[in-house]
C-alpha positions as CSV (number, residue, x, y, z in Angstrom):
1,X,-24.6,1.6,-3.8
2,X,-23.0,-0.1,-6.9
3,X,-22.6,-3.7,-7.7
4,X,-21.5,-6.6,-9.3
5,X,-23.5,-9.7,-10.1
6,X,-20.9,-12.4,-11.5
7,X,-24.1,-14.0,-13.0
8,X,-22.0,-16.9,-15.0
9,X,-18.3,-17.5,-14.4
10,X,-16.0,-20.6,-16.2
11,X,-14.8,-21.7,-19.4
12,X,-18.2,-22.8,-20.1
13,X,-19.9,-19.0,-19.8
14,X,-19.0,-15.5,-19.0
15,X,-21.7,-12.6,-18.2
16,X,-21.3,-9.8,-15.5
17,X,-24.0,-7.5,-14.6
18,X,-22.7,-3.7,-13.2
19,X,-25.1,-1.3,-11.5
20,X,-28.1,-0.8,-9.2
21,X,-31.2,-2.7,-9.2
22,X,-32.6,-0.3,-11.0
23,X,-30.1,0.0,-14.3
24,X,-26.7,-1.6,-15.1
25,X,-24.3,-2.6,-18.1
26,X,-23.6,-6.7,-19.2
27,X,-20.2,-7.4,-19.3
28,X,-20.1,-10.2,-22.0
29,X,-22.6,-12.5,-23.2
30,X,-21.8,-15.9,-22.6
31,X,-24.9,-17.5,-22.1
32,X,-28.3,-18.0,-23.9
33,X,-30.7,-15.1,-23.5
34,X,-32.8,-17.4,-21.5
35,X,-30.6,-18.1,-19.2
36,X,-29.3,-14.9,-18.8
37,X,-32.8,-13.4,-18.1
38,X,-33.5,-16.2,-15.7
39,X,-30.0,-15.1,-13.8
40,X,-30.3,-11.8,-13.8
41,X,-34.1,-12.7,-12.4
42,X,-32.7,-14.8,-9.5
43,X,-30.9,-11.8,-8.5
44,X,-33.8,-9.8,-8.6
45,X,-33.5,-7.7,-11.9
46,X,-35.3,-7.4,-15.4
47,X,-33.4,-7.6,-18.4
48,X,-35.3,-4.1,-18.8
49,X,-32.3,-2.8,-15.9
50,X,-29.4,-3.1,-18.6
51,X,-28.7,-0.4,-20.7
52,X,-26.0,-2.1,-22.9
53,X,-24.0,-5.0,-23.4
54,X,-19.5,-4.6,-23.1
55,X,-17.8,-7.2,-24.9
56,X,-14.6,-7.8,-24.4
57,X,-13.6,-10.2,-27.3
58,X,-15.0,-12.8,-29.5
59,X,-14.7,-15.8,-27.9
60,X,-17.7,-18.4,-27.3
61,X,-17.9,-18.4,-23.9
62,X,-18.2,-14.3,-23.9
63,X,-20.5,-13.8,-27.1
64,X,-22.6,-17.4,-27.1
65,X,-26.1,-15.3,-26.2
66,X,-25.5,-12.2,-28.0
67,X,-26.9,-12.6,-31.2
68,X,-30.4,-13.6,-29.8
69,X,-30.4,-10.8,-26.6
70,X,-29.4,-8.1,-29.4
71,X,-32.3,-9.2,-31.5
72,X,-35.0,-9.7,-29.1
73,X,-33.9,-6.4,-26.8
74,X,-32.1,-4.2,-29.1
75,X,-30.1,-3.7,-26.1
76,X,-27.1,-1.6,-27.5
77,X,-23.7,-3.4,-28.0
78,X,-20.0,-1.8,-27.5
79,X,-16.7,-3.2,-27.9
80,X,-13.7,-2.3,-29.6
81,X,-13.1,-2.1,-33.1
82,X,-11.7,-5.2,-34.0
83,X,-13.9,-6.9,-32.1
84,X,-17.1,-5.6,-33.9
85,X,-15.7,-6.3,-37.0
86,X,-15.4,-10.2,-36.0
87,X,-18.4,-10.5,-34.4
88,X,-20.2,-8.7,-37.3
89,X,-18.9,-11.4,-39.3
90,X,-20.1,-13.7,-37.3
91,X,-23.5,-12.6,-37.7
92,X,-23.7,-12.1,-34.1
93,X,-24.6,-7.7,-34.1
94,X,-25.5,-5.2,-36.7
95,X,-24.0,-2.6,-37.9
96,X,-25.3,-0.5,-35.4
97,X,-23.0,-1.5,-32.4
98,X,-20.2,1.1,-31.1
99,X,-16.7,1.3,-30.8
100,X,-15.9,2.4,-27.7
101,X,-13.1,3.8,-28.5
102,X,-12.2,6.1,-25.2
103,X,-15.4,5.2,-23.0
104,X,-19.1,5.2,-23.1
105,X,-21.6,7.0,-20.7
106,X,-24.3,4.4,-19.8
107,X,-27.2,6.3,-17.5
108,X,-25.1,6.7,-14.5
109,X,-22.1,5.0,-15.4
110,X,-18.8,5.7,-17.2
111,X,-17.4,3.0,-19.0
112,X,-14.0,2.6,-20.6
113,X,-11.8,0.2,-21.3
114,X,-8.1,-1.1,-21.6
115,X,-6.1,-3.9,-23.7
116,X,-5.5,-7.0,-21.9
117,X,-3.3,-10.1,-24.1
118,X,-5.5,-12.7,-25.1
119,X,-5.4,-15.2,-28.3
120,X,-8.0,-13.4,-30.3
121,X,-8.0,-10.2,-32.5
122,X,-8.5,-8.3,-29.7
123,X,-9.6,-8.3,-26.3
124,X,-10.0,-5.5,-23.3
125,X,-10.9,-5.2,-19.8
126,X,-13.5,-3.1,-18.3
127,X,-14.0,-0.1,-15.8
128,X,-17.2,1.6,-14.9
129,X,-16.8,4.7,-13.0
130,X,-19.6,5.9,-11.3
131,X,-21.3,9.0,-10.6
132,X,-19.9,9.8,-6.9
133,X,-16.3,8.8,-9.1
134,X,-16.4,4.9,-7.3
135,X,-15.2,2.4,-9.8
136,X,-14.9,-1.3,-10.3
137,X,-13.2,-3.2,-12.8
138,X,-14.2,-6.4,-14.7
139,X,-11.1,-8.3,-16.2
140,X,-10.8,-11.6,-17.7
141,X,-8.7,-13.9,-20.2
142,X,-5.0,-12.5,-19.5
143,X,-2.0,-14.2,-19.8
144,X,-0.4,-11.8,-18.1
145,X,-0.9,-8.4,-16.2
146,X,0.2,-5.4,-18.4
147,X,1.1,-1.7,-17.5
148,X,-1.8,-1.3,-19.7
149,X,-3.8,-3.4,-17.3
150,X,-2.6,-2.0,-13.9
151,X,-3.5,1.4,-15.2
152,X,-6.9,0.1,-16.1
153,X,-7.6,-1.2,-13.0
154,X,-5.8,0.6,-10.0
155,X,-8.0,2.8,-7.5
156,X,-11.4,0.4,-8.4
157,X,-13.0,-0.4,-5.2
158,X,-14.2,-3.6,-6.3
159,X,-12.3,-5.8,-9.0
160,X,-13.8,-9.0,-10.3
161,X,-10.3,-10.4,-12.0
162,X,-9.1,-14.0,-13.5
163,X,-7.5,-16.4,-11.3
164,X,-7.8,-19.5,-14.4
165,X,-5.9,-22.1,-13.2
166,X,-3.2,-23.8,-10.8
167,X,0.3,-24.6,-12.0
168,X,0.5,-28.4,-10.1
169,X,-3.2,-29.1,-11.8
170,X,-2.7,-28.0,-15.1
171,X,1.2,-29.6,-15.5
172,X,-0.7,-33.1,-13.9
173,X,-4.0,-32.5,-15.7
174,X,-5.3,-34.6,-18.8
175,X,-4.7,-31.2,-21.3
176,X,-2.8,-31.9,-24.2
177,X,0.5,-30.1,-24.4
178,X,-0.2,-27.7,-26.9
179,X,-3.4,-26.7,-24.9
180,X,-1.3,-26.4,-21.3
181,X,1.5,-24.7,-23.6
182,X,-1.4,-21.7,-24.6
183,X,-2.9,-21.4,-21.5
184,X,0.3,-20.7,-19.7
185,X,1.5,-18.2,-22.1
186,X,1.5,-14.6,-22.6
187,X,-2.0,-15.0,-24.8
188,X,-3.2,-17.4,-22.6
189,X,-5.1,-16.8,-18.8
190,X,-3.8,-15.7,-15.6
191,X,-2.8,-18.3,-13.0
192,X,-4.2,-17.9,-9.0
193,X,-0.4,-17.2,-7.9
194,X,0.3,-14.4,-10.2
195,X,-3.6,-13.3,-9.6
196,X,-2.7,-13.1,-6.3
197,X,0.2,-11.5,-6.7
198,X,-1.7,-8.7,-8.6
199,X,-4.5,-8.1,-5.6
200,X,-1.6,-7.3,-3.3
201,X,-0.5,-5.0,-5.4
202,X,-4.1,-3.3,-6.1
203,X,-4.8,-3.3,-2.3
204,X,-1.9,-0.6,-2.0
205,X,-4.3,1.3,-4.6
206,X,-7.3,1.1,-2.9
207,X,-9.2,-1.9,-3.4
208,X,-11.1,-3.7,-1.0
209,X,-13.1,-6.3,-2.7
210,X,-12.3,-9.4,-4.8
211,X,-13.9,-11.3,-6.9
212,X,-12.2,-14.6,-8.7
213,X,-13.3,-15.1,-11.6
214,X,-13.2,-17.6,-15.0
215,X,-12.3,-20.2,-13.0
216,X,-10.9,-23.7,-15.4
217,X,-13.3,-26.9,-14.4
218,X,-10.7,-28.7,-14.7
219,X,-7.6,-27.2,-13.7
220,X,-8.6,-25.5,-10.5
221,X,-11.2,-25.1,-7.9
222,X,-12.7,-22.4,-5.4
223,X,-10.7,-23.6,-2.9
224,X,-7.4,-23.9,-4.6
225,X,-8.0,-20.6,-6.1
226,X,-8.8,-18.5,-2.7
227,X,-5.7,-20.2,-0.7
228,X,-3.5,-19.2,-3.4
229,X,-4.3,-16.2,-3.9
230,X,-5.0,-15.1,0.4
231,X,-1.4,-16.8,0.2
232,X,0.0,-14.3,-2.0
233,X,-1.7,-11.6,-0.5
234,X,-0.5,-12.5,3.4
235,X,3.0,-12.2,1.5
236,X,2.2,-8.1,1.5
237,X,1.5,-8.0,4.9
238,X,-2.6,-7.7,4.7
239,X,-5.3,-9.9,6.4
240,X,-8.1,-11.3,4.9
241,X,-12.0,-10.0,6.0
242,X,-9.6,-6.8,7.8
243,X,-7.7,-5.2,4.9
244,X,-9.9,-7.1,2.3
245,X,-12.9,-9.1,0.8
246,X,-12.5,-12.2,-1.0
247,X,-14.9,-14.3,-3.2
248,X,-14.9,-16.3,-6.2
249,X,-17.8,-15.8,-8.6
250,X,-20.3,-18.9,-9.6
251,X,-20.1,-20.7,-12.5
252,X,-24.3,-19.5,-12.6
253,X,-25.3,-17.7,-9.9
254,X,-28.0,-18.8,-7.4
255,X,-28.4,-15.1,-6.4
256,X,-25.7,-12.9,-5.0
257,X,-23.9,-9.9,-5.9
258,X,-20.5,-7.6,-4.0
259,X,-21.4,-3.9,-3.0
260,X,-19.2,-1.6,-2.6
């Protein structure tokens, strides 16, 4: 049975591992290796289980362990093009990591992916497909939720998706303006109402499990995020733990992981 380890979670870090116990795919690098191999450890698995590493754009919090897991594994590295090209520049990969261009076949796995709006040169969502055709989605760092992104995502059976911040906290929070202007915005991140707003409608398509994830320190909290979004969902008629699971991913994992 597939699953998702949300192994680190926050502005602070951001690494996913999709799969079996036995092989998988990263979703971002955030982390140092270290602490990535001691997650992925408390859950379990070897850094041997992951067959490649999805990035979904160049920020710190998504690429921070990369250069050092490449280097020491020589774990393959995908993204899209003008990602590669930054984080070539960065010194983070070789010249050897793949565009992913329409999708990737991993093992077991079928991974593609699909544009999201972000402030950075460019940045995607994932979906990994299965091979008895089950799918989950991993998407993070919208400021809003796109055609492109529904499409991405509808008929996963498991979704780990943003739910950044609340509206009340970050308008009454200590952010500068321009900081509380950019994260509202279209390039910014996804608040837990229209999150919420968003399961509702992917529970129509099939999906029974939820995972919140990126959660801001500062501007939210698990709490705030899972009433706001169970709110928006109740809206649609559907009951939480009957017509749905809901979590919110660590900010490092102590062990845990969503089957579906």
């Amino acid at each position: 049975m597939p699953r998702i380890y949300p192994l680190f979670s926050s502005s602070s870090g951001n690494c996913t591992y999709v799969g079996s116990g036995s092989e998988g795919v990263l979703i971002d690098c955030g982390a140092s290796f270290t602490k990535i191999k001691n997650a992925l450890a408390l859950n379990g698995l070897d850094i041997g289980c992951v067959k490649a590493v999805f990035i979904t754009h160049d920020h710190n919090d998504h690429v921070k362990g990369l250069r050092v897991l490449s280097k020491k594994t020589g774990i393959p590295v995908y993204s899209q093009s003008g990602t590669l090209d930054v984080l070539y520049d960065m010194g983070l990969i070789s010249s050897s990591a793949e565009d992913i261009k329409d999708h990737a076949d991993i093992g077991g796995m079928r991974i593609s992916c699909f544009p999201t709006s972000h402030d950075t040169v460019q940045s995607c969502g994932y979906r990994i497909t299965f091979e008895d055709d089950v799918s989950c989605a991993v998407c993070t760092d919208l400021g809003f939720v796109s055609d492109e992104v529904r499409n991405g995502i509808k008929g996963c059976s498991a979704v780990l998706i943003e739910a950044n911040y609340d509206p009340v906290m970050l308008r009454n929070g200590g952010y500068p303006a321009y900081l509380k202007a950019r994260i509202r915005s279209d390039r910014g991140h996804l608040s837990n109402t229209d999150c919420g707003c968003f399961c509702a409608e992917l529970i129509d398509s099939g999906t029974t499990r939820f995972i919140l994830g990126h959660l801001s320190r500062e501007n939210n909290t698990p709490e705030t995020a899972e009433y706001a979004v169970e709110s928006e969902i109740a809206k649609m008629g559907y009951q939480r733990n009957r017509d749905y699971i809901l979590s919110c991913a660590p900010v490092e994992t102590s062990g845990g992981f969503v089957a579906f």
